[in-house]
TORFI-704297 format. One line per field, with one value per residue: x, y, z of N, C-alpha, C in turn; chain; residue number from 1; residue in one letter. Coordinates in steps of 0.1 Angstrom, whole numbers, plus 2048, in hexadecimal, padded with zeros to 3 digits. Example, Ala and Ser with C-alpha at 12.3 -4.5 7.8 and 13.67 -1.06 7.14 Angstrom:
<kegus>
n.u	(884  880)
n.v	(7C7  7EA)
n.w	(84E  847)
ca.u	(87B  889)
ca.v	(7D3  7F5)
ca.w	(84E  847)
c.u	(884  881)
c.v	(7DF  800)
c.w	(84E  84F)
chaine	(A  A)
num	(1  2)
residu	(A  S)
</kegus>
This chain:
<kegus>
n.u	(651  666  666  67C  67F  68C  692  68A  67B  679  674  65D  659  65B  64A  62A  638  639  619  615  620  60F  5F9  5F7  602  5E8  5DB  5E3  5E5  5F3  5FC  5F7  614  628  645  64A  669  676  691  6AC  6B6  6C4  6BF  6CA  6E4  6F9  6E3  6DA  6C7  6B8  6AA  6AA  69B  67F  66F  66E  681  694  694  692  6AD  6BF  6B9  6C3  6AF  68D  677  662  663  665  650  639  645  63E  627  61F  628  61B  600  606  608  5EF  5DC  5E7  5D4  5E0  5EE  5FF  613  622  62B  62A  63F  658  67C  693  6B0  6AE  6BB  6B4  699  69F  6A8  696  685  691  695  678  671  681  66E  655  649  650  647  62B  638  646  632  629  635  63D  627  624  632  62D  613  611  620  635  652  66A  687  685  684  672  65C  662  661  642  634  63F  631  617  614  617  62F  646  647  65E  675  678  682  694  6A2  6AC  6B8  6D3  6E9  6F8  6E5  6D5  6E2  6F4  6E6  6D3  6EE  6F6  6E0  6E4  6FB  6F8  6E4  6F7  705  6F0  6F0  6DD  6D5  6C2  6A0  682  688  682  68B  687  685  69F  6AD  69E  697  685  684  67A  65F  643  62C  60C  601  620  630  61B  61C  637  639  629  637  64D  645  63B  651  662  655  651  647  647  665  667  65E  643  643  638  61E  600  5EC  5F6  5FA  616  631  636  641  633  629  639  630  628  61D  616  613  5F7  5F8  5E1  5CC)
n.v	(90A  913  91E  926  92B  939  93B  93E  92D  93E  958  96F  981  96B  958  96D  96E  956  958  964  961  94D  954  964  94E  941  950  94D  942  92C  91E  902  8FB  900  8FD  901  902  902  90D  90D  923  932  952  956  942  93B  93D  931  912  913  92B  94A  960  974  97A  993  9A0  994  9A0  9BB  9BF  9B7  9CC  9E0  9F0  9FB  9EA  9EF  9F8  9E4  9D4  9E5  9E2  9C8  9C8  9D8  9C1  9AC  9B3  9B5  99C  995  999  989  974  964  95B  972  968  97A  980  967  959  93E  949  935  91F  915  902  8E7  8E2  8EC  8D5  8BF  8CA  8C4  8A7  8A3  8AC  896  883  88D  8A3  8BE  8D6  8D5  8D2  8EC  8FE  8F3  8FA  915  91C  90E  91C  938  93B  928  925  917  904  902  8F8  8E2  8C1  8A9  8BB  8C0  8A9  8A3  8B7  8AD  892  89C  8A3  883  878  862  85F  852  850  86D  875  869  873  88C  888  880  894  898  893  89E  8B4  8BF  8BE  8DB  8ED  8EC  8F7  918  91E  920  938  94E  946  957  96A  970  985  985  97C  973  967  963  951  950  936  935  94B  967  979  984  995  993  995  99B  9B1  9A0  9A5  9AC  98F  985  995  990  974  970  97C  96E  959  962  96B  951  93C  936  947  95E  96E  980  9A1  9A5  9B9  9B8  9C4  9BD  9BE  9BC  9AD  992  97D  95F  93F  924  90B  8F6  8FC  915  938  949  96D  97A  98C  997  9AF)
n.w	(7C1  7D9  7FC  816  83A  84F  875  893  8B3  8C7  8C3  8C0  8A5  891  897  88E  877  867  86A  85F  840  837  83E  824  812  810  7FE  7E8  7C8  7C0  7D1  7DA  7CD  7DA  7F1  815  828  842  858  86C  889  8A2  8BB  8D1  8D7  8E9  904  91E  92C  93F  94F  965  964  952  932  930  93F  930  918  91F  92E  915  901  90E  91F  934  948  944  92E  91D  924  914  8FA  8F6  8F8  8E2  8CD  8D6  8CE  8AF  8AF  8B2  8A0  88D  894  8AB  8C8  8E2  908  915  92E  93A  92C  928  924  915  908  8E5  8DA  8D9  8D2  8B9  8AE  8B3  89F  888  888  888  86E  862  85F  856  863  864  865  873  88E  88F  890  8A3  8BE  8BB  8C2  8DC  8EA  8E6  8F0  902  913  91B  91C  90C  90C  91C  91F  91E  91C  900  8F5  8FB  8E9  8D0  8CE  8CE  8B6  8A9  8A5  8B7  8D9  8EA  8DA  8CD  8E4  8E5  8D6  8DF  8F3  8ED  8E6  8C7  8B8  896  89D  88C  875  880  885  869  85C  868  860  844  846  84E  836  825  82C  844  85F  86F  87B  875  852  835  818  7F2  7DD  7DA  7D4  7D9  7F6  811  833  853  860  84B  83F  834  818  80E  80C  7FA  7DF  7DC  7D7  7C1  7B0  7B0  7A4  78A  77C  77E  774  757  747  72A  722  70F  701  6EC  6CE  6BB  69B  6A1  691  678  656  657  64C  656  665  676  68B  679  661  648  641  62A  620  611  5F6  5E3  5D3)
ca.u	(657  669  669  687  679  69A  689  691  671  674  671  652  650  65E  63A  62B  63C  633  60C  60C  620  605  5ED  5FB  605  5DC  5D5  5F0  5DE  5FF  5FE  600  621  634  646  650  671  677  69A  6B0  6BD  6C6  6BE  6D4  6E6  6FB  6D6  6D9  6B6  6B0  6AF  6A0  691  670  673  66B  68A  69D  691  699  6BC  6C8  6BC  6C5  69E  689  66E  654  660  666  641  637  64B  63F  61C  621  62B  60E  5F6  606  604  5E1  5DD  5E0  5CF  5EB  5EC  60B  614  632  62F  62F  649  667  684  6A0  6B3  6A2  6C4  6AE  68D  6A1  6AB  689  67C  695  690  664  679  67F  665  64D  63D  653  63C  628  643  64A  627  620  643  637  619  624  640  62C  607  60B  628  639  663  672  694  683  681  667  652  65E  65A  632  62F  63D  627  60B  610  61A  639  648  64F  669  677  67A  68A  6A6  6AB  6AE  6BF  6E1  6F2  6FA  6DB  6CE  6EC  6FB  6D9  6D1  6F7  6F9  6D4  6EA  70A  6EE  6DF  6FD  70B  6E9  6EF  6D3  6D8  6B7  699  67D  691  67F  693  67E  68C  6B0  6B1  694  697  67D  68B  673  650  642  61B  60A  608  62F  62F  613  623  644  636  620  642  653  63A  638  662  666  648  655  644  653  66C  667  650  63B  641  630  614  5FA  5E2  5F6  600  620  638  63C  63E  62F  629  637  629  62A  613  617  607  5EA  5F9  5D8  5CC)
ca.v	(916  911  928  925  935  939  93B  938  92A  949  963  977  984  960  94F  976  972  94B  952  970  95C  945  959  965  941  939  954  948  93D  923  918  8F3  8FA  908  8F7  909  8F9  906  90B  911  932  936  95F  952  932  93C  93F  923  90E  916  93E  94F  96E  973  97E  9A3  9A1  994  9B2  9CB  9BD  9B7  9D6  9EF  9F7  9FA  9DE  9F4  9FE  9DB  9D2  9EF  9DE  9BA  9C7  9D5  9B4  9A7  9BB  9AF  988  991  9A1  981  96B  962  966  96E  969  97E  97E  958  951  938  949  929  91B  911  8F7  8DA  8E3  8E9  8C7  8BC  8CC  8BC  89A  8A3  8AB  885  87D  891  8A9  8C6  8DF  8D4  8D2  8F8  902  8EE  8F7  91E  91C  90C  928  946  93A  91B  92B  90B  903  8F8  8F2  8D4  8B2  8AB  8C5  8C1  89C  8AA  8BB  8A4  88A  8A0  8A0  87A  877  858  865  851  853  878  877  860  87B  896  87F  87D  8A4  89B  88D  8A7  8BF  8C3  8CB  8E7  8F4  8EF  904  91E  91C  922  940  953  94C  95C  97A  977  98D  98A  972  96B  967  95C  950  947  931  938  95A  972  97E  989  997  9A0  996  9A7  9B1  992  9A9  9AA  980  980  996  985  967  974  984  962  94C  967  968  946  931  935  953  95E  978  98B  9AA  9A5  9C7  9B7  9C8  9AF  9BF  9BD  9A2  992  973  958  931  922  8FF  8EF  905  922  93E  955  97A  97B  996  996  9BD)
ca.w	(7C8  7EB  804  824  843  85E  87D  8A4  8B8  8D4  8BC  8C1  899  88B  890  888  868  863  866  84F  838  83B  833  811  808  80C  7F9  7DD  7BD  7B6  7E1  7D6  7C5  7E2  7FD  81A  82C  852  85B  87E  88D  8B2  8B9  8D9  8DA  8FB  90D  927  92A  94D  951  96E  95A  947  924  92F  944  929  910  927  92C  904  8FB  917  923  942  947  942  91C  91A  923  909  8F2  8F4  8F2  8D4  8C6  8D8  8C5  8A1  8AF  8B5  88F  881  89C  8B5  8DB  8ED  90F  919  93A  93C  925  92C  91D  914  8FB  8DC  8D4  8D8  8CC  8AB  8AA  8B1  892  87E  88B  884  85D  857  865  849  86F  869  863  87E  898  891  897  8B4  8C3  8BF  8C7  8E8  8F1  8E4  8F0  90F  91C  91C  922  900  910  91F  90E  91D  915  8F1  8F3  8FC  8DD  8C9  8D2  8C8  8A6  8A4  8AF  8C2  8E6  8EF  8CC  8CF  8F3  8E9  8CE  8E5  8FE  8E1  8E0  8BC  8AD  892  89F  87E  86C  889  87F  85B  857  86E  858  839  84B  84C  829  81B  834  84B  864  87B  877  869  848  82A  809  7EB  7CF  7E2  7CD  7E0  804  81C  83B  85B  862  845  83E  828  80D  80A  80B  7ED  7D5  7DC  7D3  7B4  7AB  7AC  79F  77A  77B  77B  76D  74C  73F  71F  723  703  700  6DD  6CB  6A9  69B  69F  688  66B  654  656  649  666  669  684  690  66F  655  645  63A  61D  622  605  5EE  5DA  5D6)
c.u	(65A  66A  673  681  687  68E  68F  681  66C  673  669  64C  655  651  62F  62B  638  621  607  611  614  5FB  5ED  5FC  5F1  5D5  5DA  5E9  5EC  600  603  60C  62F  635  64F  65A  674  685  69F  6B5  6BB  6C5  6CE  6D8  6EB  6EF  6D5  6C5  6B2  6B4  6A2  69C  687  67A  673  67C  69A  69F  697  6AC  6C5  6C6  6BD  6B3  69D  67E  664  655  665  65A  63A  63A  643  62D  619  623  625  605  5F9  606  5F7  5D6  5DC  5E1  5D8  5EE  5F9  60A  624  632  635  63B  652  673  690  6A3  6A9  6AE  6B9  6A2  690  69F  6A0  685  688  695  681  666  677  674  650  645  648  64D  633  62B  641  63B  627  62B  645  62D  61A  62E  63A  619  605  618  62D  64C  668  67D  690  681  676  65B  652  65A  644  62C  635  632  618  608  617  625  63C  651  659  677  67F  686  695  6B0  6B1  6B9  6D1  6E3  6F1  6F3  6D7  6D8  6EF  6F2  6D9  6E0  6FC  6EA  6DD  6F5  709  6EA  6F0  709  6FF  6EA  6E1  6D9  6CD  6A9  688  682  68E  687  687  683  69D  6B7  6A9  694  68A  67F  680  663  649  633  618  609  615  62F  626  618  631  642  62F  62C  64F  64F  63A  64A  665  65E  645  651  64C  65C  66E  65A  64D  63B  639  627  60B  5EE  5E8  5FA  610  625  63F  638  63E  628  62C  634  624  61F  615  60E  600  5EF  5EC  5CF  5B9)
c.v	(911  91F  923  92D  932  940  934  939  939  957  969  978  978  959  95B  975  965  94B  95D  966  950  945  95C  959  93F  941  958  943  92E  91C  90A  8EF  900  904  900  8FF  907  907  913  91B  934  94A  961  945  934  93D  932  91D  913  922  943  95F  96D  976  990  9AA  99E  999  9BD  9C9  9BC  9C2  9E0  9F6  9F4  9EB  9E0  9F5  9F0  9D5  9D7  9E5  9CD  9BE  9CD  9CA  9AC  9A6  9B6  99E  98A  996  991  971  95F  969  962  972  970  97C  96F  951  94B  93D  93D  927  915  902  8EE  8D9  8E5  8DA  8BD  8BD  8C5  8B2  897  8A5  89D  880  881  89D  8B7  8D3  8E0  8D6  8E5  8FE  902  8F8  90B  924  918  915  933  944  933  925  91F  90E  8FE  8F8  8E5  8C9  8AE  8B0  8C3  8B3  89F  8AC  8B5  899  890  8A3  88F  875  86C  85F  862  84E  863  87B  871  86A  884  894  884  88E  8A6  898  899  8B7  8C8  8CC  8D7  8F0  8F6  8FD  914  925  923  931  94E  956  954  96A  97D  97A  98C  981  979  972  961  95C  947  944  935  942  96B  972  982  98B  99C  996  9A1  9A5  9A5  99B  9A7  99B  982  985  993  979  969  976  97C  95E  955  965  95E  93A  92F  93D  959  96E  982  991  9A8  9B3  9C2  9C1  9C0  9B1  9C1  9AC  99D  983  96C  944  92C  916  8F6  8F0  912  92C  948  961  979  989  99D  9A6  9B8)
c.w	(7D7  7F4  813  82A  84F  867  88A  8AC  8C6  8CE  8B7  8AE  88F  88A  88F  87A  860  862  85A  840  831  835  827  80B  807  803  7E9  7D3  7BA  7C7  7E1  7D5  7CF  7EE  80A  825  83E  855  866  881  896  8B1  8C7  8DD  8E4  904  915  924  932  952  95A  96B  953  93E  922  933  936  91D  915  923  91F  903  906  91D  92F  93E  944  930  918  917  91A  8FD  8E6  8F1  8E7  8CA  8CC  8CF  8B4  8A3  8AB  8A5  888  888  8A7  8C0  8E1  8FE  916  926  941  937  92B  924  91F  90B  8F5  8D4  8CA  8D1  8BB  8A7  8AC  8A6  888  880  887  872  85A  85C  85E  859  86D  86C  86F  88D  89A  896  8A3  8BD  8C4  8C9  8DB  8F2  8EE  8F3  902  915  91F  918  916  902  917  917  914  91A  904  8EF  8F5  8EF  8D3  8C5  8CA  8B9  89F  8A8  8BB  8CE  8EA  8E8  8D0  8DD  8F0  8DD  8D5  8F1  8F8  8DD  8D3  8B3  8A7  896  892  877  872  884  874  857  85D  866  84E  83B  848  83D  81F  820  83F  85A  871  873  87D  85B  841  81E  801  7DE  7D0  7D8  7D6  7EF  808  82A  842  85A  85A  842  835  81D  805  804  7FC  7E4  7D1  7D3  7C5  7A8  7A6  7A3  78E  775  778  777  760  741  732  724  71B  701  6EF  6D5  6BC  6AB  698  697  67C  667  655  653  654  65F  674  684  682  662  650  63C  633  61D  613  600  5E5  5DE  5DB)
chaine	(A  A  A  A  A  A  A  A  A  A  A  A  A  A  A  A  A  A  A  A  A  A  A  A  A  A  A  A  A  A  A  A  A  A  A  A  A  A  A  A  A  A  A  A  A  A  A  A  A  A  A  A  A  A  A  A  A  A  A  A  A  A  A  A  A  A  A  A  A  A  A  A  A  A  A  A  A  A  A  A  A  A  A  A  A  A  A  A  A  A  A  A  A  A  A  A  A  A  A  A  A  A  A  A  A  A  A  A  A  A  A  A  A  A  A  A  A  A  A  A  A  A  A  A  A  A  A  A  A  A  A  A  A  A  A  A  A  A  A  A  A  A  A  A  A  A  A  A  A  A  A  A  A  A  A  A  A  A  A  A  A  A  A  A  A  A  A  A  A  A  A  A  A  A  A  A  A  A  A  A  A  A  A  A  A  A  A  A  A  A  A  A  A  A  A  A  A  A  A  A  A  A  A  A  A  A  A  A  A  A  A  A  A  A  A  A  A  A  A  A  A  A  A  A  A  A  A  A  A  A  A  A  A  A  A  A  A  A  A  A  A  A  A)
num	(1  2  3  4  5  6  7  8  9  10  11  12  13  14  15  16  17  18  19  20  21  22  23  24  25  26  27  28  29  30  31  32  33  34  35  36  37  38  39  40  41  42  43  44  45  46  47  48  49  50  51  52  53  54  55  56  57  58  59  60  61  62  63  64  65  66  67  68  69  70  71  72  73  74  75  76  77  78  79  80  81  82  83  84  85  86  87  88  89  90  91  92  93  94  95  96  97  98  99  100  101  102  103  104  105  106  107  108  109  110  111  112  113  114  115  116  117  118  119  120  121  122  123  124  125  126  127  128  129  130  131  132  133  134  135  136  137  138  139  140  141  142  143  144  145  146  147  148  149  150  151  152  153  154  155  156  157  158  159  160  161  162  163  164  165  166  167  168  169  170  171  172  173  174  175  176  177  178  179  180  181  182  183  184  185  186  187  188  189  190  191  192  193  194  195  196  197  198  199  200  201  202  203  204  205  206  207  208  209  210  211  212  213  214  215  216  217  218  219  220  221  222  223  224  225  226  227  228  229  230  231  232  233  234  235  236  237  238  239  240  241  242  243)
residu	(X  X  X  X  X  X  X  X  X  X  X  X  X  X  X  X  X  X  X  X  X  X  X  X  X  X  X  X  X  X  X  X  X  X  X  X  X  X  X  X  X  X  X  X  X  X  X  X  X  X  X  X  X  X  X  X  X  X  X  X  X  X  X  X  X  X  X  X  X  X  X  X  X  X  X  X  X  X  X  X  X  X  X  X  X  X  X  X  X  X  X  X  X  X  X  X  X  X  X  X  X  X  X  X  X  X  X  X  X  X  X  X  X  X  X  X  X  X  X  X  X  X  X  X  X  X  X  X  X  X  X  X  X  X  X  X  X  X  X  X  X  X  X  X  X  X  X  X  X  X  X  X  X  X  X  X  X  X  X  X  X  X  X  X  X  X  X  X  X  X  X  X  X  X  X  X  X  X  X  X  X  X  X  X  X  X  X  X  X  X  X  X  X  X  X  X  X  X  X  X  X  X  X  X  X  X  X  X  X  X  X  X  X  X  X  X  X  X  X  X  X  X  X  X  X  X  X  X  X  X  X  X  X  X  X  X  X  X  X  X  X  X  X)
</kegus>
């Protein structure tokens, strides 16, 4: 079973929706069998790197609010980080492009760390309050899961390295209709739209896993208490007429 997660690194219920999935996958009877693939989705690719606003400031401003129902806002979406053991710092946040830190995680792809990458690469924009428009900084977290530093930096160095991937996942995104992220596809037939309870995630996956694992598709109306005329593996058995 694969699962696609579209996903933009500054998007509060994108890693939200990564640890509940998380949770459901550990609580997946078939978990072995199911690979989850990460893919790219700017929420704003015009977002320069270097922006002199918090993230409160730049709430208020998209959606027409004060700073205060902005603050309201974000601690709400505090309170569900903290639901399934995730600490946000809004006030700290660096809002900037996430271009590069795409192309990061698709460079940590060939490299067998992508999974990792996206964690760390969270974890360090929801939690450290850390600048993921810097290469630096992501050269940092690279590094920490393995990662050759100056490796990484000469990727980040080249505009077009890993460009393509970052705009083909993009290109992808919009011919399935996603519309707003985290955006799960499972077996590139089933949707999941939203940071949804782990509930949702487990019967999803329960609901795959009986669909497509080759279950037979015919209901048995026989009467299995009576006798009946059948051949079956090679040979055949005669009902006993005998009164």
């Amino acid at each position: 079973m694969k699962i696609e997660v579209w996903s933009d690194f500054v998007c509060p219920f994108c890693y939200i929706g990564k640890r509940r999935l998380e949770v459901a996958l550990a609580k997946f009877p078939h978990k072995d069998k199911v690979i989850v693939q990460y893919k790219s989705y700017e929420l704003d690719p015009s977002s320069p790197k270097d922006v002199n606003v918090n993230f409160h400031q730049v709430l208020a401003s998209k959606y027409g609010m004060s700073l205060d129902e902005a603050k309201k806002t974000t601690d709400g979406i505090a309170q569900q980080a903290a639901s399934v053991g995730l600490t946000y710092h809004f006030d700290k946040m660096i809002p900037t492009n996430t271009f590069d830190a795409h192309r990061l995680a698709k460079f940590a792809q060939t490299c067998g760390k992508e999974n990792e990458v996206t964690e760390k690469l969270l974890f360090a924009y929801f939690t450290e309050s850390k600048h993921l428009g810097d290469h630096k900084t992501l050269a940092d977290i690279a590094e920490t899961v393995g990662l050759d530093r100056q490796e990484v930096l000469n990727v980040l160095a080249d505009e077009q390295a890993f460009s393509d991937e970052v705009r083909s996942d993009e290109q992808q995104a919009q011919q399935v209709g996603v519309r707003g992220v985290p955006f799960f596809v499972i077996n590139e037939k089933y949707a999941i739209s939203g940071a949804q309870p782990e509930e949702v995630f487990l019967n999803a996956l329960q609901k795959v896993w009986e669909e497509e694992s080759g279950a037979p598709i015919l209901q048995d109306l026989s009467n299995n208490g009576a006798e009946g005329a059948s051949c079956t593996d090679g040979s055949c058995v005669v009902p006993n007429k005998e009164a």
